[in-house]
C-alpha positions in Angstrom: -81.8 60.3 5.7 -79.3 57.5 4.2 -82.5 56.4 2.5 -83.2 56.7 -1.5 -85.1 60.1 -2.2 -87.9 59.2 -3.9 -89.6 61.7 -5.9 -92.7 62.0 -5.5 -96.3 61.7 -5.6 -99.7 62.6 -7.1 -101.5 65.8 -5.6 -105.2 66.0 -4.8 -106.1 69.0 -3.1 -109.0 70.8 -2.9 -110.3 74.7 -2.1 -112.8 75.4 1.0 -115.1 78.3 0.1 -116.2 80.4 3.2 -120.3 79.6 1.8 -121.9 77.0 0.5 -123.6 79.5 -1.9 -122.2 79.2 -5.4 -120.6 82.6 -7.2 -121.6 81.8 -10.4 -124.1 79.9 -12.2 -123.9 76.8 -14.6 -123.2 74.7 -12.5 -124.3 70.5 -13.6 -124.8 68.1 -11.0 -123.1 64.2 -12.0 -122.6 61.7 -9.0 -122.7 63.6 -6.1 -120.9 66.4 -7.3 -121.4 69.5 -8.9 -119.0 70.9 -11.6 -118.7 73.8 -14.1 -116.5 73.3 -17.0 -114.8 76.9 -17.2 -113.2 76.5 -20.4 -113.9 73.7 -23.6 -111.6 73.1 -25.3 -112.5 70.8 -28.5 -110.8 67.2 -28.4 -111.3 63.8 -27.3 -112.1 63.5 -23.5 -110.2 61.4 -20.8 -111.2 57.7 -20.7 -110.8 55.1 -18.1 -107.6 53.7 -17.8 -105.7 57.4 -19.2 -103.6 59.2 -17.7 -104.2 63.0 -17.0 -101.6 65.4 -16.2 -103.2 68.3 -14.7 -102.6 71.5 -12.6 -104.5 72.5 -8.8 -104.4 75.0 -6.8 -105.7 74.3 -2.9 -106.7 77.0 -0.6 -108.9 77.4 3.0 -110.2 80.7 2.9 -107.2 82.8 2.4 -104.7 80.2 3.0 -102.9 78.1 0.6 -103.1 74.8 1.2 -101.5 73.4 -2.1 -100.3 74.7 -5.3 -99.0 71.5 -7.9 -97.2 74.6 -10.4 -95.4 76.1 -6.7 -94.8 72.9 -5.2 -94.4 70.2 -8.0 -93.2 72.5 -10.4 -94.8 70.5 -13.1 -98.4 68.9 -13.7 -99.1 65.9 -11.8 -100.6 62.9 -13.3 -103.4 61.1 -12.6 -105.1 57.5 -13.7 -108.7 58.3 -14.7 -110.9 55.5 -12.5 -114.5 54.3 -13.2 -116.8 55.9 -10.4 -117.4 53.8 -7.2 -119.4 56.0 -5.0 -121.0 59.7 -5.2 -118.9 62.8 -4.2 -115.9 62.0 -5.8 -114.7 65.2 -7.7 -112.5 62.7 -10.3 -115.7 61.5 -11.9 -115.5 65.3 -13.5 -112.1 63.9 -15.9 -114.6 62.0 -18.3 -116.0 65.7 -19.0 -112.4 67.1 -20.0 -110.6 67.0 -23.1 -106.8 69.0 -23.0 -106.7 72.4 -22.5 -110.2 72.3 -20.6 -110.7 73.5 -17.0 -113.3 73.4 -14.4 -114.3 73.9 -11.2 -116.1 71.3 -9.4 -118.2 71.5 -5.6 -118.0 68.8 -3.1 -120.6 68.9 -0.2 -118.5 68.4 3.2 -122.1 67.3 4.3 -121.7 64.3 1.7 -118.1 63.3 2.5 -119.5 63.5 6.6 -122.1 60.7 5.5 -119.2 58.7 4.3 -116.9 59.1 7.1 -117.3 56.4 9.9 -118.9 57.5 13.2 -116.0 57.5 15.3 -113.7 59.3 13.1 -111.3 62.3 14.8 -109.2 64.8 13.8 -111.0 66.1 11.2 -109.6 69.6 9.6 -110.9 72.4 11.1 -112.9 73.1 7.8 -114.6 70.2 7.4 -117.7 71.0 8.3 -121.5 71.0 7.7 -123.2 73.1 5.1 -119.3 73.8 3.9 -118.5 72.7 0.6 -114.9 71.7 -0.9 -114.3 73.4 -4.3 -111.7 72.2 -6.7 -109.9 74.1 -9.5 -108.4 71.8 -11.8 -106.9 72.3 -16.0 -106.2 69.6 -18.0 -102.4 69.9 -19.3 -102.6 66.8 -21.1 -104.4 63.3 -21.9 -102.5 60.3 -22.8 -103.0 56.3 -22.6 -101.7 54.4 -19.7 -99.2 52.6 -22.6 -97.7 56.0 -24.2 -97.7 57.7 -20.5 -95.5 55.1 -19.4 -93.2 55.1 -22.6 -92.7 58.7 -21.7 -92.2 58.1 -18.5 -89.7 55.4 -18.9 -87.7 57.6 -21.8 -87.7 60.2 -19.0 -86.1 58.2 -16.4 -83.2 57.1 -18.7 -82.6 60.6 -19.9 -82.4 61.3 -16.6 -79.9 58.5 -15.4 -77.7 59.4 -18.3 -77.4 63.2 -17.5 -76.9 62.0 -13.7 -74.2 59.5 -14.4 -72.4 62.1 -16.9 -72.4 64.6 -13.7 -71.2 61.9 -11.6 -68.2 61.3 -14.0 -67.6 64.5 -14.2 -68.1 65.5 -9.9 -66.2 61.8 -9.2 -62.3 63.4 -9.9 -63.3 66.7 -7.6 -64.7 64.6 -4.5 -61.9 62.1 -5.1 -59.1 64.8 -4.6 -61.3 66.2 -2.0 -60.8 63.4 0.2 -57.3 62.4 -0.7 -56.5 65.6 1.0 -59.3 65.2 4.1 -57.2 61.6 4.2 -53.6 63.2 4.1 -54.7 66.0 7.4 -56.7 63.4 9.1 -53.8 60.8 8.9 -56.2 58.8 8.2 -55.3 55.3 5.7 -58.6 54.1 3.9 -59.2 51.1 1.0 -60.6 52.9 -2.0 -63.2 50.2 -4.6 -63.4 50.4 -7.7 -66.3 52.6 -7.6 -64.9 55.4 -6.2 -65.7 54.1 -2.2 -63.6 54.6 0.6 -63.8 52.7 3.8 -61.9 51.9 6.8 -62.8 49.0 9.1 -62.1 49.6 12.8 -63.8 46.1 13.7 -63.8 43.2 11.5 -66.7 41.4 12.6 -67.2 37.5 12.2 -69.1 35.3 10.2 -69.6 35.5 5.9 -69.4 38.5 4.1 -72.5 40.7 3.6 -74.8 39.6 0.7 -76.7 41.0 -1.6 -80.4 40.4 -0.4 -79.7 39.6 3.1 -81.4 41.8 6.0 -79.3 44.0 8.4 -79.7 46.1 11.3 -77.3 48.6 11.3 -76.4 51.7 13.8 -75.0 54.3 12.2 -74.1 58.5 12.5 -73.5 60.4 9.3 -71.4 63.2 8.8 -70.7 66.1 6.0 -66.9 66.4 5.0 -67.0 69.3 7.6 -67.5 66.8 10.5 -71.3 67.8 11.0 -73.6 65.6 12.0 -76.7 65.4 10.0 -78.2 61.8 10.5 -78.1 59.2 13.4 -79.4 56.4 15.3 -77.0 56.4 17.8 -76.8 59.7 19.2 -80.6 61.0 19.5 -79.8 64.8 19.7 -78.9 64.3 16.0 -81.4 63.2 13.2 -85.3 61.9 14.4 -84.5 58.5 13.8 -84.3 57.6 17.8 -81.8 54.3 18.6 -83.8 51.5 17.5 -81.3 50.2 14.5 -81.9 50.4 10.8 -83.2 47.3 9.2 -83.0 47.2 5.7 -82.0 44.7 2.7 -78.5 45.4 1.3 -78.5 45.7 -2.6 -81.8 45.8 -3.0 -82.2 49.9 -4.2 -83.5 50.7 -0.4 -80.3 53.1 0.5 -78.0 55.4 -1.2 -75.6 53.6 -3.8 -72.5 53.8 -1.3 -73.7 52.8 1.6 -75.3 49.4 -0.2 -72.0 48.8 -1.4 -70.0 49.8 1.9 -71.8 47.5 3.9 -71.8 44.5 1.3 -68.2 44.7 2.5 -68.9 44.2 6.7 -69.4 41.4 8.4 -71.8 40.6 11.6 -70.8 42.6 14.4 -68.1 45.3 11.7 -67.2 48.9 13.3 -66.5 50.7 10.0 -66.4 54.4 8.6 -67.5 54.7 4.8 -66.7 58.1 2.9 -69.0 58.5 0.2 -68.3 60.5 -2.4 -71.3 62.5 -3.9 -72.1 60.4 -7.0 -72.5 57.7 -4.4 -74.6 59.5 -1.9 -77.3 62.3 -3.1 -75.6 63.5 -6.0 -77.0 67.0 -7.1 -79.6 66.9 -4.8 -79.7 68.2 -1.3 -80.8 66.3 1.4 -82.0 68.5 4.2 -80.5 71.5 5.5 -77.1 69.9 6.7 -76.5 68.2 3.0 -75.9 70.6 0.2 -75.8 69.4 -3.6 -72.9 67.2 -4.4 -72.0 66.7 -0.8 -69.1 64.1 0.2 -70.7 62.3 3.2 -69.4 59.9 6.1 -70.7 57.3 7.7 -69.7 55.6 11.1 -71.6 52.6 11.4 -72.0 48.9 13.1 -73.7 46.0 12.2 -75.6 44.4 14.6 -77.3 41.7 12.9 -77.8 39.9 9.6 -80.3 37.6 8.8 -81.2 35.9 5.3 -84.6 36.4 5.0 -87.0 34.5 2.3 -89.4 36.7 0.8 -92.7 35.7 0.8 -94.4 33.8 -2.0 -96.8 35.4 -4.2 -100.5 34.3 -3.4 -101.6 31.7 -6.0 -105.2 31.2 -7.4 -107.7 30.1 -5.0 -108.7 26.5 -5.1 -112.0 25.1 -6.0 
């Protein structure tokens, strides 16, 4: 939970028809597939290496299994790749200019063939004589170079617009827990960032630094006093009691609890209170956490190590 949310992800999802008889004709076969291109749309089709942002909808019979406009909100992209087998439904982007759509059929029977002989689990509707049908449209094509500029033109919009909110939030949470500070009694060190901490154990050893490995228990807490998140007591969270291991300024946890902990020693008892610009900001984070939410940590470290990373595998030698 005290973890970076990382947005996601690229969708591929597919529809399973009840038949393996077709509803309509025009259907081409290419690869292992078969696909009808439902609307064409003059333009220059996708080529390897491009980037296609494009919208799919996913049911089993009646039931939805995916929907990128519901779930994603927005189309998802995806790198056109050359071909390295039959059945693969993606050979179909080469056919597609932007604006075009099409359905394409997968054989279950062909993806079975594939499919080592001891594999289990399978979902219910992969079966034989079944076939997997996709509906896809093509949003948009771009090159892996102008995708990325976008992309990247995106993300510091983005980071911008968040750190303006957080300037803005920083003076409300800040007052917020002045006043949780003044009815708690409670007598915390405020950094420069906008941190509070109090340390009921100092620990031994160095300071915390950046790049070095901890393992950490910890509990976390909403300004409320409700648990959302813990290690330590297991009716809370999903996380069990084995301690969190992660590397401390390295991106892997929310901005405040990188910094909190860069100020613990080996073996530190501490409480950090994170304002929201520190923690999830505008986003909520499960039920428990709602936008902008102040949240505390208890926590202990348990261990710190200083951990090499590993060198990059070099060319092989002759």
């Amino acid at each position: 939970m005290i973890k970076r949310i990382i947005p996601i992800a690229i969708l591929g999802v597919a529809i399973i028809s009840n038949t393996g008889c077709k509803s309509d004709s025009g259907f081409k076969k290419l690869k292992g597939i078969e696909y009808k291109i439902v609307k064409d749309v003059p333009g220059k089709n996708a080529q390897i290496g491009d980037i296609v942002e494009l919208n799919i909808v996913a049911k089993a019979d009646t039931m939805v299994l995916g929907d990128s406009r519901k779930q994603q909100g927005k189309p998802v992209p995806m790198r056109v790749e050359e071909s390295r087998g039959s059945g693969q439904w993606q050979s179909v982007l080469q056919m597609l200019s932007a604006g075009d759509s099409a359905i394409v059929e997968v054989s279950c029977d062909t993806i079975l063939k594939a499919l080592p002989p001891n594999q289990q689990q399978l979902p219910p509707w992969m079966k034989k004589g079944k076939k997997i049908i996709i509906n896809l449209s093509i949003v948009s094509i771009k090159s892996a170079d102008d995708f990325n500029k976008e992309m990247k033109a995106k993300q510091e919009q983005e980071k911008a617009e968040m750190k303006a909110a957080g300037e803005k939030q920083m003076p409300v949470d800040d007052q917020k827990l002045q006043d949780y500070f003044t009815k708690n009694n409670i007598k915390a060190q405020k950094t420069a960032s906008g941190l509070y901490y109090t340390v009921q154990k100092p620990g031994s050893g160095a300071q915390i630094a950046k790049g070095q490995t901890v393992s950490m228990k910890y509990t976390g807490k909403t300004l409320a006093g409700k648990a959302f998140d813990s290690n330590v007591d297991t009716s809370v969270g999903h996380h069990g009691t084995d301690p969190l291991i992660f590397k401390v300024g390295m991106g892997q946890m929310i901005p405040g609890m990188d910094e909190g902990v860069a100020l613990l020693k080996k073996g530190s008892k501490a409480t950090l209170y994170l304002p929201s610009p520190l923690a999830y900001g505008p986003q909520a984070a499960g039920p428990d956490v709602a936008p902008n939410s102040i949240l505390i940590f208890d926590v202990e470290i348990t261990d710190v190590k200083t951990v090499a990373d590993k060198p990059m595998p070099g060319p092989p030698q002759q």
